[in-house]
C-alpha positions as CSV (number, residue, x, y, z in Angstrom):
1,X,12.7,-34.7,33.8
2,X,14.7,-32.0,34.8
3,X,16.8,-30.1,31.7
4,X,20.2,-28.5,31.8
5,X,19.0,-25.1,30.3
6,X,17.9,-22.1,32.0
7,X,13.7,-20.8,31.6
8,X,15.2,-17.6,29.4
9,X,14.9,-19.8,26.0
10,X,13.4,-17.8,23.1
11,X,13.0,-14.5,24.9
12,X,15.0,-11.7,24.4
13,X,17.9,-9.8,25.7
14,X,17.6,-8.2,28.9
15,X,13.9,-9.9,30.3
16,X,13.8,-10.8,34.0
17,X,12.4,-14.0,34.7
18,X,8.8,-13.3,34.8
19,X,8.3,-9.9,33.0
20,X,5.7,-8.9,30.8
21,X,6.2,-10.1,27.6
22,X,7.5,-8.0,24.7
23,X,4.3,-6.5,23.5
24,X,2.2,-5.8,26.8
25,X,3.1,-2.6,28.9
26,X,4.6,-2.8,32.3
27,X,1.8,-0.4,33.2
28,X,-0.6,-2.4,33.3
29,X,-3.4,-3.1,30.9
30,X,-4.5,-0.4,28.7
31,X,-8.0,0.5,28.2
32,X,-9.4,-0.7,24.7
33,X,-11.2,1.2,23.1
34,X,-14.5,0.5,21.0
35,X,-13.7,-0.4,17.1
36,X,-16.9,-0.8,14.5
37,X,-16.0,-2.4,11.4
38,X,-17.0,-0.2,8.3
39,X,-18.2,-1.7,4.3
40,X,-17.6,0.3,1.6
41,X,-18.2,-0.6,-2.2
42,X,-16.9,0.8,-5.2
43,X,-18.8,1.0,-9.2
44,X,-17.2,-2.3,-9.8
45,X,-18.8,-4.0,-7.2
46,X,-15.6,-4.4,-5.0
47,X,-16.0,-4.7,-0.8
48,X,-13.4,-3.2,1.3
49,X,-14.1,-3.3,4.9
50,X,-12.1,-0.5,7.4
51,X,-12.0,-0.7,11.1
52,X,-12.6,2.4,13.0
53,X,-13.0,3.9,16.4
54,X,-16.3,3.6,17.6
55,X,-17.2,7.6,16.5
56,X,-20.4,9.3,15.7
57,X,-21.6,8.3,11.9
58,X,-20.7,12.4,10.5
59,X,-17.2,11.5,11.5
60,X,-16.6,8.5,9.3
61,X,-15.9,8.9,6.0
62,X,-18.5,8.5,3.5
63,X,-16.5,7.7,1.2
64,X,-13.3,6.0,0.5
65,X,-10.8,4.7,-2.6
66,X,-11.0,1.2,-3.4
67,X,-7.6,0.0,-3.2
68,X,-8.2,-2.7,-5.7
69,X,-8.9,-0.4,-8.6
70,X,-8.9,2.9,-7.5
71,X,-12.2,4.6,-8.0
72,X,-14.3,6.0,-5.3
73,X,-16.4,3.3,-2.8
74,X,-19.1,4.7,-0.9
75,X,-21.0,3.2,2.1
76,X,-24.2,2.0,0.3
77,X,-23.6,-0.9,-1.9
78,X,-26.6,0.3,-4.0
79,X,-25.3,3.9,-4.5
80,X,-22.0,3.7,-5.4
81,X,-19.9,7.3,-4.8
82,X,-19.6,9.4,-7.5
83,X,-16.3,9.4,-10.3
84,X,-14.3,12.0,-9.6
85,X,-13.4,14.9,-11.7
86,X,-11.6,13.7,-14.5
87,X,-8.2,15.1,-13.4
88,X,-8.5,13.4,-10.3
89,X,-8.9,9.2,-11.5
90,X,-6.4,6.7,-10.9
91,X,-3.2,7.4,-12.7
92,X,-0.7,4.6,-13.2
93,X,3.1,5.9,-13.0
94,X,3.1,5.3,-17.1
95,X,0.7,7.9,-16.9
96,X,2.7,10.5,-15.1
97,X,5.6,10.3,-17.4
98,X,3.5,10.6,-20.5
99,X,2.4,14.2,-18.8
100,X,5.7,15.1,-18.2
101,X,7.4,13.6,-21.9
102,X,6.2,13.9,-25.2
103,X,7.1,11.0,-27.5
104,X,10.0,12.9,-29.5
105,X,11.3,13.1,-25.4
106,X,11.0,9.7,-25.1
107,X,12.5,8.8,-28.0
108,X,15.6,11.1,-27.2
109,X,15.9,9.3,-23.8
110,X,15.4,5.8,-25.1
111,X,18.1,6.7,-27.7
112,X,20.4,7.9,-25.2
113,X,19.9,4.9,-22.7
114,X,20.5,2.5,-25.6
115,X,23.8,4.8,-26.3
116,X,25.0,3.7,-22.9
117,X,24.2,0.2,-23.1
118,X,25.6,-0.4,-26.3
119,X,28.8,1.6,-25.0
120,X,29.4,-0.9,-21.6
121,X,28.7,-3.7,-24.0
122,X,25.6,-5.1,-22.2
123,X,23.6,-4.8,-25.2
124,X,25.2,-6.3,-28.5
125,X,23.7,-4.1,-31.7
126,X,22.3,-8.0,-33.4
127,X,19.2,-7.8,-30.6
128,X,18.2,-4.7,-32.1
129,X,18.2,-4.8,-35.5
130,X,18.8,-1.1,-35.9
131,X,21.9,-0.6,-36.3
């Protein structure tokens, strides 16, 4: 059965017939190179696995951030790495504002926020109970 539509159906603008498609060079094949597949664990017991270039063992990290909660994962599940310095942990961005505002700060900029509100009319004064 022979259909009325040409062979250029799902491919995009500008392909020949019989080109390369849209993710291979038209250089030919590159050369791939060796990958090794890296565990780390963190205090928590948490896995994370990284894929690397095959590279001598000094130039992989030893260790690495878990990116589930944030502290440090080492290679050897029964020595986990070391906490950082305490400066250095995890810091949600609730965190960072409390360094940079103190609560009378806050207060001011919650104040002022609820100013504007109240003053476009998106926030009736019966929700608050304040005023």
């Amino acid at each position: 059965m022979v259909h009325g539509t040409p062979g250029y159906r799902g491919t995009r603008v500008g392909v020949a017939q019989g080109s390369a498609p849209r993710n291979q060079s038209d250089h030919g094949e590159g050369q791939q190179l060796p990958r090794i597949r890296v565990p780390y664990w963190c205090a928590k017991g948490h896995e994370t696995q990284l894929v690397f270039l095959k590279l001598p063992d000094e130039q992989i990290p030893k260790a690495w951030d878990c990116p589930k909660c944030g502290l440090p994962a080492s290679r050897d599940p029964s020595h986990p790495a070391s906490l950082r310095p305490e400066d250095e942990i995890f810091k949600s961005h609730l965190d960072y504002v409390k360094e940079r505002r103190s609560s009378q700060d806050a207060e001011v900029v919650l104040a002022g926020a609820l100013e504007r509100l109240r003053a476009r009319g998106v926030l009736p004064d019966e929700l608050l109970g304040d005023a």
